[in-house]
One Martini backbone bead per residue (centre of mass of N, CA, C, O) as a GRO file, in nm:
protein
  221
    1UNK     BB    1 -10.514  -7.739   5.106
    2UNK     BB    2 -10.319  -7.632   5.337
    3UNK     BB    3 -10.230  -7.697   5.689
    4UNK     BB    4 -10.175  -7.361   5.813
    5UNK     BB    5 -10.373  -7.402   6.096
    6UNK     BB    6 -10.304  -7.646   6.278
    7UNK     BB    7 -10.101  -7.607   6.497
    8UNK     BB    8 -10.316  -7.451   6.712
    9UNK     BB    9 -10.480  -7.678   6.748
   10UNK     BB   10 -10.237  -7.854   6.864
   11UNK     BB   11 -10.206  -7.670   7.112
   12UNK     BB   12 -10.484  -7.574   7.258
   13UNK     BB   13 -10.391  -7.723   7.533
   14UNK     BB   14 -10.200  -7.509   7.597
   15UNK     BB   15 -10.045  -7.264   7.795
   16UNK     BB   16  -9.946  -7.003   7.794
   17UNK     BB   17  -9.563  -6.899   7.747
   18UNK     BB   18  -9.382  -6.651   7.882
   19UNK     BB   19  -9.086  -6.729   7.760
   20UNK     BB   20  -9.202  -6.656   7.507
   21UNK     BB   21  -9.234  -6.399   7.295
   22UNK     BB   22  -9.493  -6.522   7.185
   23UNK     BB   23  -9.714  -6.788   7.034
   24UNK     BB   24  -9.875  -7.122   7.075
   25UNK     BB   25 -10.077  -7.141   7.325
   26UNK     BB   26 -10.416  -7.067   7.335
   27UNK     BB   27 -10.548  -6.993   7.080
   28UNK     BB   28 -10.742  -6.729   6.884
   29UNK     BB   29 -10.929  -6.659   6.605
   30UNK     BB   30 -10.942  -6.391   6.362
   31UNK     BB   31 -11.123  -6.329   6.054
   32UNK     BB   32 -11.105  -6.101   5.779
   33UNK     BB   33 -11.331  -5.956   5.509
   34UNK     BB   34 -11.394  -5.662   5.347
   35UNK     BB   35 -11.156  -5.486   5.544
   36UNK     BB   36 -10.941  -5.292   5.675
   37UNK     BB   37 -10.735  -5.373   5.889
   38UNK     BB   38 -10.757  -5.136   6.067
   39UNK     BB   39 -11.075  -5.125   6.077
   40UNK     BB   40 -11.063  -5.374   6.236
   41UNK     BB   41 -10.891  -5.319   6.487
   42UNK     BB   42 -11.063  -5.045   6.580
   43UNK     BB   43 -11.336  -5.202   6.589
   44UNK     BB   44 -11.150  -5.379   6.862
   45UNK     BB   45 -11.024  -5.117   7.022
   46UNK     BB   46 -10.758  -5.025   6.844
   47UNK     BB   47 -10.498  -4.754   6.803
   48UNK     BB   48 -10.410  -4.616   6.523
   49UNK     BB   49 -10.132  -4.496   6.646
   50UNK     BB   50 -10.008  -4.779   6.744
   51UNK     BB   51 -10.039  -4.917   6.477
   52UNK     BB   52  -9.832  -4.727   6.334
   53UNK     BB   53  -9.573  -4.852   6.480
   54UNK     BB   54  -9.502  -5.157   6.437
   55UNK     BB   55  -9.489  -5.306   6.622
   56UNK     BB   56  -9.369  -5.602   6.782
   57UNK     BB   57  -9.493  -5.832   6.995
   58UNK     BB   58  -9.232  -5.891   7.182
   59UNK     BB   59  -9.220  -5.552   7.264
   60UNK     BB   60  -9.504  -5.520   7.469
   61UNK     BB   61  -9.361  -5.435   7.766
   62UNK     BB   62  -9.251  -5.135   7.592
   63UNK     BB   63  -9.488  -5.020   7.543
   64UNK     BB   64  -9.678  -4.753   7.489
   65UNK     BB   65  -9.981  -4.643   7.605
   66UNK     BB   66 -10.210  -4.548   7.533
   67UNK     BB   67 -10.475  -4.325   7.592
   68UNK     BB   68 -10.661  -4.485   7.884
   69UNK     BB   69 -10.470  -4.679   7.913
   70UNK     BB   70 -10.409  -5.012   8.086
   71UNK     BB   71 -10.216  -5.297   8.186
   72UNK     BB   72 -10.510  -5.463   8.331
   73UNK     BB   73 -10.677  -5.336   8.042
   74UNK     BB   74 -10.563  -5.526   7.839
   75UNK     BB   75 -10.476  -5.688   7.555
   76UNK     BB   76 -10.219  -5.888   7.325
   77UNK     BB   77 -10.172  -5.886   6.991
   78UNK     BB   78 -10.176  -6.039   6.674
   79UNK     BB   79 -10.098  -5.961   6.320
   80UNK     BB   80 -10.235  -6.015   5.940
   81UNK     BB   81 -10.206  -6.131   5.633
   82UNK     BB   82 -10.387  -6.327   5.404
   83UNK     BB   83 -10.491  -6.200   5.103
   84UNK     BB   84 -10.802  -6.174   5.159
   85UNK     BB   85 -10.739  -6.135   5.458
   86UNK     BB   86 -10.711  -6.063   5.858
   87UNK     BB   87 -10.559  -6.162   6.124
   88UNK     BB   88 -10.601  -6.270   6.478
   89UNK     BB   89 -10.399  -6.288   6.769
   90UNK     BB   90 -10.466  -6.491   7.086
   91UNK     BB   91 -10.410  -6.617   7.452
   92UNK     BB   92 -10.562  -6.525   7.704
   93UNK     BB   93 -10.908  -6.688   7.634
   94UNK     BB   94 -11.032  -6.537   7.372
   95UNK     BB   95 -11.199  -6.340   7.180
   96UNK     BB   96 -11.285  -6.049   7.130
   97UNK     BB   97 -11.510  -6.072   6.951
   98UNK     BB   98 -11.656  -6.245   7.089
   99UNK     BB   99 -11.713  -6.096   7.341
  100UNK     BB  100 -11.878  -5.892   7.176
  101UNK     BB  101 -12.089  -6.058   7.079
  102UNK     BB  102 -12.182  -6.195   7.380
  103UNK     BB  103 -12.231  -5.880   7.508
  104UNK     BB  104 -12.360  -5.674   7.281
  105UNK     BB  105 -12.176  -5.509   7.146
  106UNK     BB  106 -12.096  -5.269   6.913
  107UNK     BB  107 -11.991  -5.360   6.529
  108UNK     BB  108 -12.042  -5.144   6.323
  109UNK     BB  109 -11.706  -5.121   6.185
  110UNK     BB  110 -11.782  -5.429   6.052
  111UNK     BB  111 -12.046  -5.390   5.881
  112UNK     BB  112 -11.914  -5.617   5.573
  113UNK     BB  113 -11.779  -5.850   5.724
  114UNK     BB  114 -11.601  -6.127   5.696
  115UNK     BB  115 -11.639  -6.364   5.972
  116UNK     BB  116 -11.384  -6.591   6.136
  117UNK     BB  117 -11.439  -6.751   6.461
  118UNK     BB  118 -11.211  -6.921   6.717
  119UNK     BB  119 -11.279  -6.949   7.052
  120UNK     BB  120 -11.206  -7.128   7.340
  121UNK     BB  121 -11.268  -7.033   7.620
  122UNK     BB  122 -11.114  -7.126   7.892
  123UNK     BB  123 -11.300  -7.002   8.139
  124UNK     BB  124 -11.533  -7.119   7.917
  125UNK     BB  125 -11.636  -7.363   7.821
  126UNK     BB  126 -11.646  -7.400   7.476
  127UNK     BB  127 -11.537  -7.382   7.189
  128UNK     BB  128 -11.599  -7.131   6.915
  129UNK     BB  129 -11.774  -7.099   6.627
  130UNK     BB  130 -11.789  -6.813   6.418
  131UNK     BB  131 -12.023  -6.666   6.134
  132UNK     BB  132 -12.000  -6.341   5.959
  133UNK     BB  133 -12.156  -6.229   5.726
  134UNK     BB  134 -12.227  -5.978   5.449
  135UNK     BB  135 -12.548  -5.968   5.583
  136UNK     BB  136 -12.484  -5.993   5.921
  137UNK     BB  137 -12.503  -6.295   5.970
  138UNK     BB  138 -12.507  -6.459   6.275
  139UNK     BB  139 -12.316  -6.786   6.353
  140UNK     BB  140 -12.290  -6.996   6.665
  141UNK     BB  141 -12.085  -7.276   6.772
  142UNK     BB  142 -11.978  -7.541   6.879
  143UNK     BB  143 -11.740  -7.746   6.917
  144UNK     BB  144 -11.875  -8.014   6.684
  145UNK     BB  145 -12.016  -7.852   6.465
  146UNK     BB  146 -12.246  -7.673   6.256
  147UNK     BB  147 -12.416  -7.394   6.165
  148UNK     BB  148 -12.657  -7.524   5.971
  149UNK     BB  149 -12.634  -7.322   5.623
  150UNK     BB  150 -12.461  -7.499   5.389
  151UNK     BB  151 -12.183  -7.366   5.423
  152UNK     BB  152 -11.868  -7.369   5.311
  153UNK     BB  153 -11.767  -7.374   5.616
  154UNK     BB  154 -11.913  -7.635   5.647
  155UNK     BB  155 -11.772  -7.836   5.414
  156UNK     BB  156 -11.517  -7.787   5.573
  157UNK     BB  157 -11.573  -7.925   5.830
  158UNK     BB  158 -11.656  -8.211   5.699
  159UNK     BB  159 -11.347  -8.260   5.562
  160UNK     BB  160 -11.239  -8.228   5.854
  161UNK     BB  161 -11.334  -8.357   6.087
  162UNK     BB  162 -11.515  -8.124   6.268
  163UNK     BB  163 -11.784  -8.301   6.292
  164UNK     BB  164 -11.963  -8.451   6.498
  165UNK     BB  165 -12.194  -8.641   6.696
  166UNK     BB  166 -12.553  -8.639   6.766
  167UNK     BB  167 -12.826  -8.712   6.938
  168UNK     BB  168 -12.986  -8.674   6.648
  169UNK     BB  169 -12.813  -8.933   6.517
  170UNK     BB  170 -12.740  -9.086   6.797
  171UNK     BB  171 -12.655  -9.225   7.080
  172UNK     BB  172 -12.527  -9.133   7.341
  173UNK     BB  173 -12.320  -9.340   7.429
  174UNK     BB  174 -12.204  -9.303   7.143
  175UNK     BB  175 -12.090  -8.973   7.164
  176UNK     BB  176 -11.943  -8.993   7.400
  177UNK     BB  177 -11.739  -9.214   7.270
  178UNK     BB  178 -11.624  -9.036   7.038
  179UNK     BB  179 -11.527  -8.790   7.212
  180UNK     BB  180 -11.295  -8.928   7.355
  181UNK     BB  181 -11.154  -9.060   7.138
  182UNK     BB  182 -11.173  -8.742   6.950
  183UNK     BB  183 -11.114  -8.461   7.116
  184UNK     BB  184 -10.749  -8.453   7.027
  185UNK     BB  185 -10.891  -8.356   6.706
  186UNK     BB  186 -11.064  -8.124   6.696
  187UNK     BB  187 -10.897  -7.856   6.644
  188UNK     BB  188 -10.703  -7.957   6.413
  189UNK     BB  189 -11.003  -7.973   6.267
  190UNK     BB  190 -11.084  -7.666   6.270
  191UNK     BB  191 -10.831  -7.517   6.184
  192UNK     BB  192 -10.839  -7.663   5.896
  193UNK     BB  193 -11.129  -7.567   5.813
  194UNK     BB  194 -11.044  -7.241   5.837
  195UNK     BB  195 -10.808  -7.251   5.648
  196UNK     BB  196 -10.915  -7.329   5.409
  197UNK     BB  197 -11.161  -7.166   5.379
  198UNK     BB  198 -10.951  -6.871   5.390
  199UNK     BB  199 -10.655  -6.960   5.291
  200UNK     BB  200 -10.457  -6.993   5.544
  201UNK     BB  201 -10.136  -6.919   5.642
  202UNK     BB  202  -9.935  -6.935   5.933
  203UNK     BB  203  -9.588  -6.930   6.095
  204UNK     BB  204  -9.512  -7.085   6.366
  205UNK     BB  205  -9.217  -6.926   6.389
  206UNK     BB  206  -9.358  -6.636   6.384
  207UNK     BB  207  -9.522  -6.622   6.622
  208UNK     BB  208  -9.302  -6.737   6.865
  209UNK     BB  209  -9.124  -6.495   6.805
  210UNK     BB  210  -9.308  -6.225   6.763
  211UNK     BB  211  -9.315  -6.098   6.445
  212UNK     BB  212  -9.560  -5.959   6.457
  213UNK     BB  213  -9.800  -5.744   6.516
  214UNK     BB  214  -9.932  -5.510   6.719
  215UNK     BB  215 -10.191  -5.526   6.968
  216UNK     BB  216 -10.398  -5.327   7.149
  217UNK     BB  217 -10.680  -5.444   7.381
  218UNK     BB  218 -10.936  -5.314   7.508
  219UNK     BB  219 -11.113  -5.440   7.775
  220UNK     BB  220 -11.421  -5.549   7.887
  221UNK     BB  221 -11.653  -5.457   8.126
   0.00000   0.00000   0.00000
């Protein structure tokens, strides 16, 4: 597969900029199938109403926003979709599906979905990879592990070079080193490892440009 959202990982340490209409830097990733779009961004808690306008994401600070919400408890997603997959794109903080799932929120209306999440988390490193199967189990991992389930998406971080070595494995002083070396490859080879296995390529000159459509999510309390 080519590496069609490596690019992501290569900007995650640059803050979003504002200057720009879209998204580049401090991305969070969130992609789901065997669920419909709609579906899984209402599950996210955006408003069908609003998804149904097709804003696109450029034009989201002259948008009306639903009913109930504020503009300082929103956050501000774009979304698309690519083969069975539809995937939402974040640059807020966090991934807000991670945010439902470590929060203990429920997303019953998620589940039977299989979904792979790469939350940034810049408010409270580390990145985290998370991996909820259609059979309900949820397995989330810091970035540069694996899940530990020798599942598909195991097989893609280890030949993405996105699995690093632990202290279970070699010398501390050992793993110390190889992350100091190795830690500005670590995401542009775990978002490689997420794009093969779900087979995503997302443009990102069209991200950039704010070309995707807009949701707006918001925030938990």
């Amino acid at each position: 597969m080519s590496e069609g959202i490596r690019w992501i990982g290569e900007h995650s340490d640059q803050s979003p900029d504002n200057r720009i209409p879209g998204m580049l830097g401090g991305i969070s990733l969130t992609a789901a199938r065997d669920i419909d779009t709609e579906d899984f961004l209402s599950g996210l808690g955006a408003d069908p109403a609003q998804l149904d306008k097709h804003y696109p994401y450029k034009g989201r600070l002259s948008v009306h926003l639903p009913e109930g919400m504020h503009p300082d408890r929103v956050n501000y997603a774009m979304y698309g979709t690519c083969g069975d997959w539809v995937y939402v794109l974040e640059d807020w903080e966090m991934a807000t599906w991670h945010l439902h799932y470590w929060d203990g929120s429920p997303m019953s209306a998620l589940a039977g979905a299989e979904i792979v999440c790469v939350s940034l988390n810049r408010h409270d490193p580390p990145p985290y990879i998370s991996h909820a199967t259609l059979e309900g189990h949820i397995v989330s991992v810091e970035s540069g592990g694996d899940t530990g389930c020798g599942s598909a998406l195991d097989g893609a971080l280890q030949t993405a070079g996105a699995v690093y070595p632990s202290v279970l494995d070699t010398t501390e002083d050992e793993v110390h080193l190889y992350w100091e070396q190795h830690r500005k490859e670590l995401l542009p080879a775990v978002f490689s490892a997420v794009g093969n296995y779900c087979g995503l390529s997302i443009d990102q000159t069209t991200v950039e440009a704010g070309n995707l459509p807009l949701a707006v999510l918001p925030m938990l309390s």
